[in-house]
C-alpha positions as MATLAB code, in Angstrom:
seq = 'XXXXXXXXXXXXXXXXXXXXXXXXXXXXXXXXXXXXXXXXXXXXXXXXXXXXXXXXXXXXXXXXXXXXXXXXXXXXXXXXXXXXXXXXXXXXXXXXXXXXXXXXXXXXXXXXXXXXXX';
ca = [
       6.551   -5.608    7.527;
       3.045   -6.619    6.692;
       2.256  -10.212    6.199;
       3.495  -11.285    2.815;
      -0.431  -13.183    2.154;
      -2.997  -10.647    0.331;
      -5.923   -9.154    2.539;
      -8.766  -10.049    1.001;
     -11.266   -7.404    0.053;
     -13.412   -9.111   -2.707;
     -15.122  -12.153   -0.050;
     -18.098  -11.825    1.487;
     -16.147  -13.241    4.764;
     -13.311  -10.638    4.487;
     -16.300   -7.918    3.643;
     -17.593   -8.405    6.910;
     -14.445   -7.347    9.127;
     -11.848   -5.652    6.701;
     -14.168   -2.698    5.345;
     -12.505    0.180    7.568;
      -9.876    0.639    9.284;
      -8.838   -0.583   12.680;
      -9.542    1.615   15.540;
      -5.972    3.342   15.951;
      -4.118    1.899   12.844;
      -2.236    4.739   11.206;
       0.524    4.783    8.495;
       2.478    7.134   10.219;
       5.464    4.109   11.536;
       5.647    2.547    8.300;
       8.188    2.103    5.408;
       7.886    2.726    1.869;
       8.019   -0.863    1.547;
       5.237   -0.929    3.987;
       3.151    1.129    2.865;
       3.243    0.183   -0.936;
       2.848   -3.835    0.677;
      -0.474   -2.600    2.662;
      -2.107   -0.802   -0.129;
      -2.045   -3.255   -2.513;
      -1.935   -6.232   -0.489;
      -2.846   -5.013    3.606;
      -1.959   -6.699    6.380;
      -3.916   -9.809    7.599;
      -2.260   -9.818   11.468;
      -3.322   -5.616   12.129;
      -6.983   -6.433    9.931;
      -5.726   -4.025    7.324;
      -7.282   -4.471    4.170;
      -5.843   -3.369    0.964;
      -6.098    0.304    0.964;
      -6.991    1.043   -2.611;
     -10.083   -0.540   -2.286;
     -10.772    0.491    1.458;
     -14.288    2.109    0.614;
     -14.800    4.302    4.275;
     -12.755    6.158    5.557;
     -13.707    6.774    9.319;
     -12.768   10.539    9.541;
     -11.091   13.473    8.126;
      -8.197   12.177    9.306;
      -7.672    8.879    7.855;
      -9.248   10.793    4.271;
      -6.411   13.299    4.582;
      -3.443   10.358    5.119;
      -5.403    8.777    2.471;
      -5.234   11.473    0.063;
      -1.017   11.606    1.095;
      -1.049    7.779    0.389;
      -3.046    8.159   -2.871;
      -0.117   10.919   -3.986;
       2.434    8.725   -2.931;
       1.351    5.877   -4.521;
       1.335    8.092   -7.635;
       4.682    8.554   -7.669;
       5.630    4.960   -7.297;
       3.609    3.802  -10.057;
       5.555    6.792  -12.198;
       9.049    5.288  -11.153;
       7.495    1.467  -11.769;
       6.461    2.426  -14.896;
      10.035    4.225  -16.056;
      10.844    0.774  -14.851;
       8.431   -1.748  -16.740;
       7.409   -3.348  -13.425;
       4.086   -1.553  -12.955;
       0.769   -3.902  -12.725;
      -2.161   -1.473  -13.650;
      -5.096   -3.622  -12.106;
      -4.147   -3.076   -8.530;
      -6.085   -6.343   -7.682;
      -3.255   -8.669   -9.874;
      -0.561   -7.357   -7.365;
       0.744  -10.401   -5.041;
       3.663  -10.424   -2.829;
       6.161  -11.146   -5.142;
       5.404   -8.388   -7.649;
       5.382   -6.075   -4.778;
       8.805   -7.231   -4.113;
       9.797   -7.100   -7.626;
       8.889   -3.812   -8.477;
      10.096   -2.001   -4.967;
      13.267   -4.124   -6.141;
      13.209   -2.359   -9.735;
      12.832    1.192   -8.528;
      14.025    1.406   -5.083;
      17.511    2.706   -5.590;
      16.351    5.572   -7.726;
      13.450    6.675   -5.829;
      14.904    6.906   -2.732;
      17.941    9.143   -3.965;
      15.300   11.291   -5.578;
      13.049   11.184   -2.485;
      14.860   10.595    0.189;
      16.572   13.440    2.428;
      18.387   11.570    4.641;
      20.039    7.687    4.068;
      17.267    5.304    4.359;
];
């Protein structure tokens, strides 16, 4: 699981090392958990930073699993929302109301989504 401390995106430090992605770093391995903890918050230990505000994207590649992200993250913020647990500025999310809201919708979005028993 990524780090539960926000990657910072905003700093001129963080600016400096957490503008693109790491050389290798894919999404492919990760949970939903995961995945909804790294774009709003990204992981400090793999240099991750938050994905929604990730500017480059190195290659067609990374654009298209950002694009598959981006849809993803769409329907998350539809079940968070059914849910009252959605934060619309993605820069007020913190740990806990990552944890919150995956609490809030979790049951019914993976028996909607998922194929197989999580």
């Amino acid at each position: 699981a990524a780090p539960k401390t926000k990657a910072c995106a905003e700093c001129p430090e963080c600016q400096q090392t957490l503008t693109t992605l790491p050389e290798g770093w894919s999404p492919s391995n990760m949970t939903y958990l995961q995945l909804i903890e790294t774009w709003f918050l990204g992981d400090v230990e793999k240099k991750v930073p938050p994905l929604y505000a990730l500017k480059k994207w190195s290659s067609k590649h990374d654009r298209r699993d950002k694009s598959r992200m981006g849809n993803f993250m769409k329907v998350v913020e539809a079940h968070g929302r059914e849910k009252g647990v959605w934060i619309d500025d993605p820069k007020d999310w913190e740990p806990v109301s990552v944890d919150r809201m995956w609490g809030a919708i979790k049951e019914d979005f993976l028996e909607k989504w998922c194929k197989s028993k999580y």
